[in-house]
C-alpha positions as CSV (number, residue, x, y, z in Angstrom):
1,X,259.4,-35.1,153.5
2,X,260.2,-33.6,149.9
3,X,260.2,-30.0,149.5
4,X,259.9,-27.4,147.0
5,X,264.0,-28.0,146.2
6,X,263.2,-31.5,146.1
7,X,261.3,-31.7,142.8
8,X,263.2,-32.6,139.6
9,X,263.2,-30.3,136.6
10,X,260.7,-30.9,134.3
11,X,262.6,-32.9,131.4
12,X,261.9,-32.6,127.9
13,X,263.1,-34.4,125.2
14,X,263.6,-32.7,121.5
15,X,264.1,-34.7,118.4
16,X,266.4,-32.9,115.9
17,X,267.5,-34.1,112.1
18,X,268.8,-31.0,110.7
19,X,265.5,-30.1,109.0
20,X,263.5,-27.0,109.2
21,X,261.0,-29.2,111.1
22,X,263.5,-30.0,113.6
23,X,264.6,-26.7,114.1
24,X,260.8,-25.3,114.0
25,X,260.1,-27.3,117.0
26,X,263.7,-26.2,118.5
27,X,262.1,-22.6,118.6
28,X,259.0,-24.1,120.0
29,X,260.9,-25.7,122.9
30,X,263.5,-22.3,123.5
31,X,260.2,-20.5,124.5
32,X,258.0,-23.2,126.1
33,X,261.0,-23.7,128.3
34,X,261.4,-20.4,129.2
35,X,258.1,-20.8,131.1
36,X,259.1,-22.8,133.4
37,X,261.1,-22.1,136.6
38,X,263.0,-25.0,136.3
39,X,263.2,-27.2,132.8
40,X,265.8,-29.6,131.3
41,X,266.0,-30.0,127.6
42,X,267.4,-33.4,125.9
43,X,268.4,-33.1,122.6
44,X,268.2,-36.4,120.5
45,X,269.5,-36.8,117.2
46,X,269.6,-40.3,115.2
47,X,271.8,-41.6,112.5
48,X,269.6,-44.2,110.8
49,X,272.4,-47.0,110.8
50,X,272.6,-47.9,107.2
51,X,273.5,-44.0,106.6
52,X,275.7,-44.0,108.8
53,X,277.6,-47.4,107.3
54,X,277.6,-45.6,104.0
55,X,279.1,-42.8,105.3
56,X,281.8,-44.8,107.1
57,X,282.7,-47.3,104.3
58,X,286.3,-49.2,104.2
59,X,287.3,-47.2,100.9
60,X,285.7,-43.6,102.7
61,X,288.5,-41.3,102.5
62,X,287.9,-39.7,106.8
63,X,285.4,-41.9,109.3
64,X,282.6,-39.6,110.5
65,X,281.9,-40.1,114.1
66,X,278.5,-40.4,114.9
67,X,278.6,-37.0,117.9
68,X,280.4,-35.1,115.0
69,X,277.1,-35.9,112.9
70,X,274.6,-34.5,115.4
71,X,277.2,-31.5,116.1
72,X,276.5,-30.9,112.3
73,X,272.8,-31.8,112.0
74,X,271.9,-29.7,115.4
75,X,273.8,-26.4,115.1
76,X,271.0,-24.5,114.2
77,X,269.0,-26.1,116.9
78,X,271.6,-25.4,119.1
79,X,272.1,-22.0,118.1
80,X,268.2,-21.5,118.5
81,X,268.6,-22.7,122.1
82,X,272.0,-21.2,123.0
83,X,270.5,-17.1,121.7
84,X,267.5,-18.0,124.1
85,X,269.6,-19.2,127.3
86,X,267.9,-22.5,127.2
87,X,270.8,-25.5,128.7
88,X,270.8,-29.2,127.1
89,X,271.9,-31.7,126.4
90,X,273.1,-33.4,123.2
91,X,272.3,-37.2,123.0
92,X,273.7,-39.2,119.7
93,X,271.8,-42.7,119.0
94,X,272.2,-44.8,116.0
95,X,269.4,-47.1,114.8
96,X,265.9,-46.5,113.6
97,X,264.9,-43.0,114.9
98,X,261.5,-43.7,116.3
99,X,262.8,-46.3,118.2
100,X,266.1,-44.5,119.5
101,X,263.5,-41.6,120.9
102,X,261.4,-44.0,122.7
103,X,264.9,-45.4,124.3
104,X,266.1,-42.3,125.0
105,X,262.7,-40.9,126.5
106,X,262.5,-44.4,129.1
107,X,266.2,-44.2,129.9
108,X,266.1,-40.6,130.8
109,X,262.6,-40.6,132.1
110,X,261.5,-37.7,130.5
111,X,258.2,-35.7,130.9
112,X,257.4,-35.2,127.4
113,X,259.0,-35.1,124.0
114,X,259.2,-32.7,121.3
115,X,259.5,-33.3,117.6
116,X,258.8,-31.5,114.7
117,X,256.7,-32.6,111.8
118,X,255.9,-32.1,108.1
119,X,252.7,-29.8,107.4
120,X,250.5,-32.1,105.4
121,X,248.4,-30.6,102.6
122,X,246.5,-33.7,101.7
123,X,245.6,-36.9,103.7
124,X,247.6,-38.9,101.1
125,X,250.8,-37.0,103.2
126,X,249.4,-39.1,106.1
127,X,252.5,-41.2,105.6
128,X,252.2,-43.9,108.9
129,X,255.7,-45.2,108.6
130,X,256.8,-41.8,109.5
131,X,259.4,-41.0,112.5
132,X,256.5,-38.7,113.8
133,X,254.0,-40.7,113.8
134,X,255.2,-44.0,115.4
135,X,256.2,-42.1,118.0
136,X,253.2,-40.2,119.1
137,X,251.7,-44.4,118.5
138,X,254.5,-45.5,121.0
139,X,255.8,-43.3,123.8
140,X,254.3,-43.5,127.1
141,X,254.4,-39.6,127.7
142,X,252.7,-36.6,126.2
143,X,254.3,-36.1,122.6
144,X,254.1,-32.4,121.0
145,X,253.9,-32.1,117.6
146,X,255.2,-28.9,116.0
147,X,255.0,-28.2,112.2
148,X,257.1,-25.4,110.8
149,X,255.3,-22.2,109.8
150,X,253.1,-21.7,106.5
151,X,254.6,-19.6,104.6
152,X,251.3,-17.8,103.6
153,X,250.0,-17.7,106.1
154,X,249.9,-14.3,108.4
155,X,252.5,-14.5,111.6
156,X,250.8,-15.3,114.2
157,X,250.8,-13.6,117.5
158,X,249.4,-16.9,119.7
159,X,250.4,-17.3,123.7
160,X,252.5,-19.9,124.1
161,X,250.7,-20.5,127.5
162,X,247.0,-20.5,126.5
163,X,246.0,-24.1,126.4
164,X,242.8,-25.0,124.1
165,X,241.9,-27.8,125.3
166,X,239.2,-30.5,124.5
167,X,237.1,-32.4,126.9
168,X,234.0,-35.2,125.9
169,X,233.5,-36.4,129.8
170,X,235.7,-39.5,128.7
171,X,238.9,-41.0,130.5
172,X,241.3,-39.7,127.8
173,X,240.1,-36.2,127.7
174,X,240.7,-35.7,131.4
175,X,244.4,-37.3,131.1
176,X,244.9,-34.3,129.4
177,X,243.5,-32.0,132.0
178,X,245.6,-33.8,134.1
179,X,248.7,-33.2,132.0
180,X,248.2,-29.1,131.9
181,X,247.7,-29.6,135.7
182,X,251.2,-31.2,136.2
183,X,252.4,-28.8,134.0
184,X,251.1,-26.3,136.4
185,X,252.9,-28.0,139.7
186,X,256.0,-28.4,137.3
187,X,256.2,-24.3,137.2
188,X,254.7,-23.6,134.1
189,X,251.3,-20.9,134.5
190,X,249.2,-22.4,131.5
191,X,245.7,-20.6,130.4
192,X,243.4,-22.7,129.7
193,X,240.3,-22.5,127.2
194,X,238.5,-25.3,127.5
195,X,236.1,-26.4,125.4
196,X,233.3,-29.1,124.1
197,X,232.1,-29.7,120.9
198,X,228.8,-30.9,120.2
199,X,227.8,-32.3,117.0
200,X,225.4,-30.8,114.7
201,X,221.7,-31.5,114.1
202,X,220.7,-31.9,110.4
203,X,219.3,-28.9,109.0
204,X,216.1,-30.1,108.2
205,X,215.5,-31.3,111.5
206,X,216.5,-28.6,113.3
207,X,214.7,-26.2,111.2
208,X,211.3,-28.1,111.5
209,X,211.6,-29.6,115.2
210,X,214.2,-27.1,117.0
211,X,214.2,-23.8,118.1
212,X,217.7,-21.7,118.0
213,X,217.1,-21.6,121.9
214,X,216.3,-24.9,122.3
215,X,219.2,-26.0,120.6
216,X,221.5,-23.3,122.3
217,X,220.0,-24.8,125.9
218,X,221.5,-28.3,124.5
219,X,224.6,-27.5,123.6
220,X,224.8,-25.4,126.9
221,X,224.1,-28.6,128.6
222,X,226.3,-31.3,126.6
223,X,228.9,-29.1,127.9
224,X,228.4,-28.5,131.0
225,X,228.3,-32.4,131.4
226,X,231.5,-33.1,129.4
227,X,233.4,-30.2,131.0
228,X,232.5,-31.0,134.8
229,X,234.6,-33.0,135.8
230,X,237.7,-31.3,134.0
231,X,236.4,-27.7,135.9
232,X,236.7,-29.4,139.3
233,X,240.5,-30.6,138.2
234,X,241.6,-27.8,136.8
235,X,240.0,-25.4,140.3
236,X,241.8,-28.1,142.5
237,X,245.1,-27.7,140.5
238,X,244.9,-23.8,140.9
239,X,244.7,-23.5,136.9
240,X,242.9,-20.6,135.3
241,X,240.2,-21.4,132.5
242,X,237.6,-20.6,130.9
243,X,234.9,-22.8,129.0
244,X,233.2,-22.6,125.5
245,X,230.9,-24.8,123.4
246,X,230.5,-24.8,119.9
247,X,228.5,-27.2,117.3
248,X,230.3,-28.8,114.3
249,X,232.4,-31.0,113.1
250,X,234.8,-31.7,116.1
251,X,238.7,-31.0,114.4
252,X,237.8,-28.4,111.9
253,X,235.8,-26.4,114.8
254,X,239.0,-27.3,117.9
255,X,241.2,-25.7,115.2
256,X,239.0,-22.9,114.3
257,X,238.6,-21.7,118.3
258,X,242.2,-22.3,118.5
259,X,242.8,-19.5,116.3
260,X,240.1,-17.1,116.9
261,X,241.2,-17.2,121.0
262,X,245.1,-17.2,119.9
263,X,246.3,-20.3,121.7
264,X,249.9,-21.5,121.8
265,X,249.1,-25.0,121.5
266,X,246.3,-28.0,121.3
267,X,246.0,-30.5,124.4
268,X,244.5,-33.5,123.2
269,X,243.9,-36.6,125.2
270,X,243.8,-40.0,122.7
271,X,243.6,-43.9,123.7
272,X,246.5,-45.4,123.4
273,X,246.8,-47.5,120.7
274,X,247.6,-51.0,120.3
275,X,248.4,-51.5,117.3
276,X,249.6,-49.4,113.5
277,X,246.3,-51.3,112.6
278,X,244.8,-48.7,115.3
279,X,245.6,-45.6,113.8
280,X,242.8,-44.4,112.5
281,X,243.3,-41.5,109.9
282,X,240.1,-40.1,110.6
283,X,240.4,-39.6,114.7
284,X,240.1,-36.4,115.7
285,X,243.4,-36.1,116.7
286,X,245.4,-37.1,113.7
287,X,243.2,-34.7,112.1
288,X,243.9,-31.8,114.0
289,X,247.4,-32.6,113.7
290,X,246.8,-32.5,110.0
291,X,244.8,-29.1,110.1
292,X,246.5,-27.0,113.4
293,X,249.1,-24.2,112.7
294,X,249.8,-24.5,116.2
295,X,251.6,-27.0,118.0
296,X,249.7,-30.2,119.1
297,X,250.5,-31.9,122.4
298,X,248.5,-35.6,122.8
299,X,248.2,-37.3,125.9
300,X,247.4,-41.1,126.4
């Protein structure tokens, strides 16, 4: 019979490149790691391999190894890590980054990966061939997504273990509940806002047809439908919450509540998708990746 000694560290993989992105999400994984009674941190780093054989051409005047490399590209990363008391791991792939991550993440059976991305002012930065974004379309585990701070905007003072999290009453919203309740058995003590967002009624029709109590007793309602089966999770998993519902338009109103309740992160469950044909730049998801200051986990 397995006991509490028995359980395996939760694992966490972190992508690193030498950028300010990578680091970013570095700092991000120093102090969600630090919640956690037990955690083990992989650190991947990837040398694309037609760098690489530039780098290590016959008339080069000193072959670079590929671990000397990652030494280079992660030593802020490492430093990071290494101030905080966090262990790891280095890992050195060569290859096409999004697909060394996924290898890495199913050899070492990870719990969830960690990588940090580019804050995107307009859709048009949306780019899909990006490392980011083929592997939140690929893994198999819950992928964070951490973009480095905006410069001006005001530092924020967000808990890194209040959860805001989603819920519509569908299958992927309550794999996400799920996840913050694993995270919960894994050691970490998350605080979780969940909430429902109800889309709004024109004006015209609310203003003729609906009273501001009528529509308040809908929305009420919608969420106490949507969020039902998520409460009865999260009491079963021993997971403090609370619940809030607001009307709007679903990402710009997520990342709104987000802020105004000061949570560390976004939990958002998403359907896994089949295809690059089945990324859809207007999901909710991609766009509260593309609004969030705040790192955003999904779940599939």
């Amino acid at each position: 019979m397995a006991t509490e000694t028995d359980k395996l560290p939760y694992r966490m993989l972190v992508a690193l490149d030498g950028s300010v992105h990578g680091n970013r999400a570095a700092e991000y994984a120093a102090d969600y790691a630090a919640q956690f009674g037990g955690c083990e941190l992989i650190l991947v780093h990837v040398e694309p391999d037609d760098l690489f054989t530039v780098a290590a051409a016959p008339d080069a005047e000193k072959l670079v190894e590929p671990f000397d490399l990652a030494r280079r590209a992660s030593a802020t990363a490492r430093a990071i890590l290494d101030a905080a008391g966090i262990s790891y791991r280095l890992h050195t792939e060569l290859g096409d980054p999004a697909d060394a991550i996924e290898s890495v993440a199913q050899a070492e059976r990870v719990d969830e990966i960690i990588l940090g991305s580019r804050g995107l002012g307009q859709w048009k930065g949306l780019v899909m061939g990006s490392v980011a974004y083929r592997v939140i379309h690929r893994a198999s585990v819950p992928v964070t997504v951490v973009r480095a701070p905006n410069a001006d905007a005001p530092p924020s003072k967000a808990d890194c273990q209040r959860l805001l999290v989603p819920v519509d009453g569908s299958a992927p919203a309550l794999h996400a509940v799920e996840y913050v309740c694993q995270l919960r058995g894994a050691g970490f003590d998350p605080k979780v806002e969940l909430s429902h967002v109800t889309l709004p009624l024109p004006d015209g029709y609310v203003a003729d047809f609906v009273t501001k109590e009528m529509m308040d007793n809908y929305r009420s309602e919608q969420a106490s439908a949507a969020q039902s089966a998520a409460v009865e999770r999260l009491r079963e998993a021993g997971v403090r919450f609370s619940t809030h519902a607001v009307s709007g338009r679903a990402a710009e109103r997520i990342v709104e509540l987000a802020r105004a309740l000061k949570c560390g992160r976004i939990v958002l469950g998403t359907r896994g998708l089949g295809s690059l044909a089945g990324l859809l730049l207007g999901s909710t998801a991609y766009q509260v990746i593309h609004l969030a200051d705040v790192p955003v986990t999904l779940v599939r």
